[in-house]
N, C-alpha and C positions, 0 to 999 in steps of 0.2 A: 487596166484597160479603160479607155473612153470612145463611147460610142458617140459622134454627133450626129447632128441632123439638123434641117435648115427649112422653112417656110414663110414666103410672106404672111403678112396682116394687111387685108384690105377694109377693115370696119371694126371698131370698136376697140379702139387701139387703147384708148383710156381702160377699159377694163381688162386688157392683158394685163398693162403693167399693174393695175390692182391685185391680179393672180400672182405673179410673180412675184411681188413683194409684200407679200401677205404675212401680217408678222409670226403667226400658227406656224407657219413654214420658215422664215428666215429669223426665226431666234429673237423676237420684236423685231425686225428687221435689224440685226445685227450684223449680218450678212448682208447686204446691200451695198452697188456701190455703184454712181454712175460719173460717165467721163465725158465729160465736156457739158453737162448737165444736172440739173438737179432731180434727183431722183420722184420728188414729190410733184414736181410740175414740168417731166419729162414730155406729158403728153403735150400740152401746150406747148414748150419750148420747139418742139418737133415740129408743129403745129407751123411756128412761127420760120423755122428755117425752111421751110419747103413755099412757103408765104414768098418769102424775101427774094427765092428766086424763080419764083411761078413755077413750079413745079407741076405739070398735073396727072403724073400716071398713075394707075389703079393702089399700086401700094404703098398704102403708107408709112411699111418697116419691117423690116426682117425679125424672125423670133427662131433662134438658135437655141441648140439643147446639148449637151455638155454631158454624158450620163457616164459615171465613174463602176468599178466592181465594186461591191459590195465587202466593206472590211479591207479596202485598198488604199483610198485618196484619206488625206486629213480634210477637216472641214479647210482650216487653211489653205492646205497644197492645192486643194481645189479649186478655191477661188482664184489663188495666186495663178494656176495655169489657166484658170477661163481668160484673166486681165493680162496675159501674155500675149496669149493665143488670139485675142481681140487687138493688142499693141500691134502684132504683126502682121494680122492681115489688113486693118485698117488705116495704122501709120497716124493715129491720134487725130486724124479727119473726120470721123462721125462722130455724131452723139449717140451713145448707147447706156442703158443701163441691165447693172450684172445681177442676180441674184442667187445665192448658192442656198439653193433645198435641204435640211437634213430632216425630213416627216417619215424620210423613206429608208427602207436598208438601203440602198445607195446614194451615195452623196451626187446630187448632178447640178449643175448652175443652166439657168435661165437668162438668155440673152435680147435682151431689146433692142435692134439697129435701128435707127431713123433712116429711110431710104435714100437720102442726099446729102452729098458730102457737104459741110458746113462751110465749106473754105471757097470751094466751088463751085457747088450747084450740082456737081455729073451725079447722077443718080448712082444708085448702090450696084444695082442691073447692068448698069453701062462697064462702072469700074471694076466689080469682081463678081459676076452670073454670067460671061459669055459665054454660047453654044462649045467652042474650043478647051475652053477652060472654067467648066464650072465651076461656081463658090462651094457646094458641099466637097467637092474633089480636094480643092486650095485647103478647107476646113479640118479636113480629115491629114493631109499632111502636115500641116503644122501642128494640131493635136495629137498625134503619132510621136512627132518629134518632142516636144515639152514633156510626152510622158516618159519617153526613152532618159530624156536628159535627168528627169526625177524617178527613175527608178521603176516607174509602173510599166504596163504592161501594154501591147498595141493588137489589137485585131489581126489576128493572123490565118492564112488558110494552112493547117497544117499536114507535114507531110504523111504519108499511108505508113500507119504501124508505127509513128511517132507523137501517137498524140498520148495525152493524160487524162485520170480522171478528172471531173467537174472541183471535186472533193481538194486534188492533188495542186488542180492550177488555182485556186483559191487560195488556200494554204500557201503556195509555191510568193503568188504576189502580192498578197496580206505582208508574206515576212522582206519585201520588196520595201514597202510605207514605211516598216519598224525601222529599218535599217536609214530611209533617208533620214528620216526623223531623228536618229539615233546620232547621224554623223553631224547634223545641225547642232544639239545639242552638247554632243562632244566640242566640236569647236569654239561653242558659246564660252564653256567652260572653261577651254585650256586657256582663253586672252585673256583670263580675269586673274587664274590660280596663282596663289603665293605657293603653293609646294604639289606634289603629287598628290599628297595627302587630303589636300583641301580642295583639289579639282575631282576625288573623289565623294567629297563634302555635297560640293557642289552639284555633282551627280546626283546626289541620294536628294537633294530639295528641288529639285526636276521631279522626282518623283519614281529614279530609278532605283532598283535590288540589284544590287552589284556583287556576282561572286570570283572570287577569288583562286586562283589555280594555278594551273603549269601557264593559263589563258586566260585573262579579264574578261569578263562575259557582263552583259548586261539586259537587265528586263522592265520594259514598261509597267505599265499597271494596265491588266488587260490582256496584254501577252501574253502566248501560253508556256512559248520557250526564252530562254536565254537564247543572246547574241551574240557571238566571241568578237570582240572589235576587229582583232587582226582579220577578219572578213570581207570586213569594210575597205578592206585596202591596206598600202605600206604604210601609207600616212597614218594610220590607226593603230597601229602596232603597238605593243607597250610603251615598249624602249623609244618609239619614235615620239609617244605624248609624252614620257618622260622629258626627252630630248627638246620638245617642243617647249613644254612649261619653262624649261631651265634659259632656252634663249629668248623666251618673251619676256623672265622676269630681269633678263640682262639688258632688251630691249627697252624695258622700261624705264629704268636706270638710265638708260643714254640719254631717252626721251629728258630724264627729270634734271639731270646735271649739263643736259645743252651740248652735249659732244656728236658730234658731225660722224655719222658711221661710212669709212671710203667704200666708196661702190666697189662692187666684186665687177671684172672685168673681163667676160668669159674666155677663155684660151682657144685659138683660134685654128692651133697645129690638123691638119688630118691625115697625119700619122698615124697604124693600124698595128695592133699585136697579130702577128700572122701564127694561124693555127699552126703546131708539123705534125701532118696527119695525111691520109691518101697520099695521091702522088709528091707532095712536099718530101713525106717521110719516106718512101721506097726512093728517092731519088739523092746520092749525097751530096751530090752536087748542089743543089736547090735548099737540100734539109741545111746546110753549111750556110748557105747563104740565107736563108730566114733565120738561123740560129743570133748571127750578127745583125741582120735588118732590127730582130726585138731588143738584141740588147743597147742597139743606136736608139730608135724608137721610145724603149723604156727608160734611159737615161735624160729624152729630149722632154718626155714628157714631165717626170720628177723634176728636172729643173724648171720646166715653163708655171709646172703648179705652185712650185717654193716662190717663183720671183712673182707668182700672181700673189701670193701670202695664202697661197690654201693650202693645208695641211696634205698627206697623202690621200691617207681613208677616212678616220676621223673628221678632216675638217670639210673633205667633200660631202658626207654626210651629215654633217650640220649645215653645211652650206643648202642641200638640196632641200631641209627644215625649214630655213629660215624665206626661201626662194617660196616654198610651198604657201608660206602664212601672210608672207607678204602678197603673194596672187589673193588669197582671202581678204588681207585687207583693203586691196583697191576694188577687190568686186564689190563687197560692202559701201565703198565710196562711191562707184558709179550706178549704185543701187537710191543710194541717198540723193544723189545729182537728179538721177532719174525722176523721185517723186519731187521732189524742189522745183523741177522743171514742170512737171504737170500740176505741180498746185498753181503755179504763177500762170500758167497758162489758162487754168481753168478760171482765175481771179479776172485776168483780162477779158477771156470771152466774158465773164457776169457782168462786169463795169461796161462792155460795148453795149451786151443786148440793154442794160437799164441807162444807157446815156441815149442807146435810138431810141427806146421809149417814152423817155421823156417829154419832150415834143408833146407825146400826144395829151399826155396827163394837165402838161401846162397849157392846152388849148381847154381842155375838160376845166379846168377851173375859170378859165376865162369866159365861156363858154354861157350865154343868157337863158338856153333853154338845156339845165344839165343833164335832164331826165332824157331828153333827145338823145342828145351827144352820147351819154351812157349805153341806149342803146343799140344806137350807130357804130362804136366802138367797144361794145362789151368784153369780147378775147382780147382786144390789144389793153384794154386798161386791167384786166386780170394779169395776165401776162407780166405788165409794168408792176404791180403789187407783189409780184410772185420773185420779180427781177429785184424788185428794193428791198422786198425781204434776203434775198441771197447778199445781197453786198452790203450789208449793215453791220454784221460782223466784220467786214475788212476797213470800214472806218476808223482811222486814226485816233488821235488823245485830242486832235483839233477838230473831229466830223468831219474831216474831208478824207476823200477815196485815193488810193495811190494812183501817182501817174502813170498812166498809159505806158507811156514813151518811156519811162524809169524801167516798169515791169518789162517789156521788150527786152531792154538792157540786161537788165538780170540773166533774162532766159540767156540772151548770147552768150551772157560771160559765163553762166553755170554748163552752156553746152559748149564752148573753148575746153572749161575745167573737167567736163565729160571725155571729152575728147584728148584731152592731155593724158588723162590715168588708164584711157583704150590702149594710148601708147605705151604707156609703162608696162601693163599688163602684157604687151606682145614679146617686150623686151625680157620682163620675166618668163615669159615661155620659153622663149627661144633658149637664155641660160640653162632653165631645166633640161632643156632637150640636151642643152654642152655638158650640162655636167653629169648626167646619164650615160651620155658617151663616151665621157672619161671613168667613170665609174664600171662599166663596161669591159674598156683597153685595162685598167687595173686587175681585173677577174680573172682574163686571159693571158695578162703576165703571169699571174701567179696559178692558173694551170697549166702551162707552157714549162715555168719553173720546179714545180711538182714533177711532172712527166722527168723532166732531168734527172730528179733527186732519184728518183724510183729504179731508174735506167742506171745510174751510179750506186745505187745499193744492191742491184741484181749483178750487178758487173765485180 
């Protein structure tokens, strides 16, 4: 469960974000992390965008609160959904800084907007606070959604005589966390394993107690119960991380000897195994003629799966393995585009604001009365101090800052490359969904054929 909540700051805006990232609370400020700005001179920066486009309404930033159950969210998952949940309703346009609290039983992140969009000017009020569509409204369903998608829990009015204990829903989405956590690091494991053996290896140095049974079960440290992976879904299944390991270490091999794997190419028939059952089976007319539609049906699909090269049962289940890991691998890829893209982005915005302040620093030195000048322009020469210490780490092996116009480049091409693996990744669903389907029509043959056998043994 995460509750939010949303309020301007009309004064003292420097000392919120002192609050918020107070290192007693964010781990030395380990937990900290700001977008499109730098954390340390957030207030300024803010300062200076609202500057740039004369800005002058009452508030000067929004202070959003994030609050998770207690023994639910990981300090991680937490952060990771505040910096989602801010992706999406902002779209990388404001400057904000995050900070995720753990002083308290519950984990909740502290949010700093600047009240105007950096790109534009439209104030924060204009583009997401209208009367119709209020921002805490927008806040709470995208928060809902990021929890559902990670397993937690969302504010619910529940219905009369369906509710639980306090006790019961704690418990219930604590083992909600284990379980995401659980699958994370299952997966970490199986890309890596030379055998089953040592993806259990690998389990036990995560930190898991692994027992052994009719069911693989596994326990945190901390947890009170074991986990049975098959829980977790089919993808979890013994036989399917078996399955899994065996064609990652075959994948790797392809990887290391350079051989080209032929695209699987989904079958496209939608040809259906008909049940005979209600009126199909009281009718013989009907039952005769489904009897021959399945055995055309069944014969068209064996052939179209052989001349796809997929095995019957067997290989459609590996095939649905390998479909599965490869959806993991490009999420991971467009996960990695993703930060590549906001580093490079965050680098341009430091090189712009410390190239427009320039200027001023080079009038400051040229400048007869400095003492004047200084304190005529005190915030814009802080500022500029605050700007050169951000881009001095992105100086080169020659002192000079990357191009402008290079970085732009980059972004396109890593958002082309974004956009290409979106494609992949759709293309991969769509198969999964084809070969569920055939996997499916195979189940109902062979109930279909059962039903026969049974019919001809009683006969």
């Amino acid at each position: 469960m995460a509750a939010t909540k949303i309020h301007p700051i009309k004064t003292t805006l420097d000392k919120a974000i002192d609050y918020i990232t107070n290192a007693s609370k964010t781990e030395k400020q380990k937990n900290v992390f700001g977008c499109n700005c730098s954390p340390e001179f957030a207030s300024l920066e803010f300062d200076q965008t609202r500057h740039k486009f004369g800005f002058s309404g009452k508030n000067l930033a929004y202070h959003l609160i994030q609050s998770f159950a207690p023994g639910e969210a990981t300090l991680e998952q937490a952060q990771e959904i505040g910096k989602k949940m801010c992706d999406e309703l902002l779209g990388g346009k404001y400057e904000y800084v995050l900070a995720t609290h753990c002083d308290k039983a519950h984990i909740h992140n502290h949010i700093i907007i600047n009240s105007v969009n950096y790109e534009t000017g439209k104030s924060f009020s204009r583009e997401h606070d209208q009367k119709p569509f209020p921002a805490w409204q927008a806040i709470r369903q995208i928060s809902d959604k990021l929890c559902r998608e990670n397993g937690l829990s969302i504010i619910q009015i529940p219905d009369k005589g369906k509710g639980k204990s306090h006790y019961e829903w704690e418990q219930n989405k604590a083992g909600n966390s284990w379980k995401a956590k659980l699958k994370e690091n299952i997966d970490d494991c199986v890309m890596t394993a030379a055998s089953f053996d040592d993806f259990l290896w690998k389990m036990q140095e995560k930190g898991y107690e692994i027992k052994r049974g009719k069911y693989i079960s596994f326990r945190a440290s901390g947890q009170e119960r074991f986990t049975r992976s098959k829980t977790l879904g089919w993808f979890y299944q013994e036989e399917q991380l078996r399955t899994r390991i065996e064609r990652r270490i075959e994948f790797r091999l392809r990887q290391e000897q350079r051989e080209a794997q032929a695209p699987y190419k989904p079958v496209q028939s939608n040809e259906r195994i008909i049940a005979i059952e209600g009126k199909v089976a009281e009718n013989e007319g009907l039952k005769r003629w489904a009897m021959l539609q399945n055995m055309k049906n069944a014969s068209a699909l064996i052939n179209e799966l052989t001349e796809k090269g997929v095995g019957i049962r067997e290989g459609l289940q590996n095939r649905m393995v390998d479909l599965y890991d490869s959806q993991l691998d490009i999420t991971r890829s467009i996960k990695k585009c993703e930060r590549e893209i906001s580093e490079k982005q965050l680098a341009a915005k430091k090189i712009k604001a410390y190239l427009d302040l320039k200027p001023v620093y080079s009038e400051y030195r040229a400048a007869k009365n400095r003492e004047k000048f200084f304190r005529e322009h005190e915030d814009e020469l802080h500022l500029y101090d605050a700007a050169k210490a951000e881009v001095e780490p992105l100086l080169n092996a020659n002192g000079k800052l990357p191009s402008r116009t290079n970085l732009e480049k980059e972004i396109a091409e890593l958002g082309k490359q974004k956009a290409a693996l979106f494609e992949s990744y759709t293309k991969i669903k769509t198969e999964i969904a084809e070969v569920k389907k055939k996997q499916k029509q195979l189940e109902q043959l062979d109930k279909e054929s059962n039903k026969d056998k049974d019919k001809n043994n009683e006969l």
